[in-house]
Legacy VTK file of the C-alpha trace (Angstrom):
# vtk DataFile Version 3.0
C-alpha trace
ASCII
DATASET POLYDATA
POINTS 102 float
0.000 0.000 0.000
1.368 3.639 -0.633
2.212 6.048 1.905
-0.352 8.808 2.274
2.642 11.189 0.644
1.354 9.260 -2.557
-2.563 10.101 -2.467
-3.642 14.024 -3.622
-5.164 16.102 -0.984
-9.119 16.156 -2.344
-8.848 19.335 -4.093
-6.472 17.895 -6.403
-8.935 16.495 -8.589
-10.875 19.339 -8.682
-7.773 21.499 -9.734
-6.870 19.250 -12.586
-10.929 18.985 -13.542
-10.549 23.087 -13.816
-6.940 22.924 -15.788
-7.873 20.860 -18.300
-11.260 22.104 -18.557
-9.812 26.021 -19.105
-6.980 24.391 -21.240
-9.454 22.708 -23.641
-11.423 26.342 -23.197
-14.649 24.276 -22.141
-17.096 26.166 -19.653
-18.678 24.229 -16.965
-21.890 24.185 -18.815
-20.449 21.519 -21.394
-20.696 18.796 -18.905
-24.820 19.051 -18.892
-24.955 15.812 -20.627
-22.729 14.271 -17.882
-23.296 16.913 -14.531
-24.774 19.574 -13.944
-22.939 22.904 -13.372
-23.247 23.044 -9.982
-21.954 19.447 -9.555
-18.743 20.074 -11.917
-17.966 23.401 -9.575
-18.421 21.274 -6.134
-15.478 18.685 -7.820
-13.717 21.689 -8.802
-13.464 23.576 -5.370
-12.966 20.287 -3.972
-16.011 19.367 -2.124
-17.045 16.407 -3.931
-14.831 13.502 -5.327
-16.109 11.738 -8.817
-16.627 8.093 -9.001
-14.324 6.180 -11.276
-17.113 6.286 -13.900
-17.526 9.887 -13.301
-14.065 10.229 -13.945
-14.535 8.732 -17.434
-17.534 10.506 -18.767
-15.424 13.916 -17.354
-12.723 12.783 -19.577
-15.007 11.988 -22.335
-16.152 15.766 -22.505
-12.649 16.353 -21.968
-11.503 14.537 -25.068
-8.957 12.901 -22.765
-8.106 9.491 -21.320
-9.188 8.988 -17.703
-5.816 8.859 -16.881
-4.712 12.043 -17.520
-7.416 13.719 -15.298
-5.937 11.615 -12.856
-2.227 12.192 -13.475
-3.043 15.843 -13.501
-4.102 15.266 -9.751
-0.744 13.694 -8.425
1.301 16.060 -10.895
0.178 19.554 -9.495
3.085 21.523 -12.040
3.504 19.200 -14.614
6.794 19.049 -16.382
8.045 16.891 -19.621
10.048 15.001 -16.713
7.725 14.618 -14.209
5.293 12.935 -16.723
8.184 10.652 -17.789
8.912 9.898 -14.221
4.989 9.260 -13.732
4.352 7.270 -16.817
7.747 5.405 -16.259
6.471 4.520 -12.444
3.078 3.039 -14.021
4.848 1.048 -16.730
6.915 -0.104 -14.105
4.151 -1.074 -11.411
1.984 -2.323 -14.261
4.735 -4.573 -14.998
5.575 -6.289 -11.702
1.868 -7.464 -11.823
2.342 -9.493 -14.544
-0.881 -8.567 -16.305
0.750 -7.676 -19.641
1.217 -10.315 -22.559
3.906 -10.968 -23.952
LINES 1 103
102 0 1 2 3 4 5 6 7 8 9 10 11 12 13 14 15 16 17 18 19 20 21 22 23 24 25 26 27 28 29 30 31 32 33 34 35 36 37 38 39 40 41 42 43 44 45 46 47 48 49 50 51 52 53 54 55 56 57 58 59 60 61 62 63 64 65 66 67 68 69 70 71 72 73 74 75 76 77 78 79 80 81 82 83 84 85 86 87 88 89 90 91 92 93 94 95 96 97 98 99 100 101
């Protein structure tokens, strides 16, 4: 199990919902098929915390892989090599479990 250093404080989420929604110049409205407004601002000032479906259908709207709504939480200034570093820890963890053919 990972130390708590590992996990995001709960506003993480909500900050990387906001980032990539302002990067992809989205307002909060284009989630109505998904969430309402007022639920998409509660995840983004960090008072509610999606579902792991949620997270998809975000991404969806997004036009991003779940994943990267989630990286953006543990990476709070992403850099070229802290995404390396990040996807090189996955590939690496993903590994040791022994769930990828070969």
């Amino acid at each position: 199990m990972k130390s708590a250093a590992h996990r995001p404080p709960q506003s993480d989420f909500g900050r990387a919902l906001r980032v990539a929604r302002k990067a992809k110049g989205l307002p909060q409205e284009s989630f109505d098929q998904v969430s309402s407004r007022t639920y998409i601002s509660a995840l983004e000032r960090g008072l509610k915390q999606p579902t792991v479906a949620k997270v998809d259908e975000l991404a969806a709207v997004l036009g991003v892989h779940p994943l990267t709504l989630l990286a953006l939480s543990y990476l709070r200034h992403p850099t070229p090599a802290s995404v390396q570093r990040l996807t090189a820890h996955l590939i690496e963890e993903i590994d040791e479990l022994n769930l990828v053919a070969r």
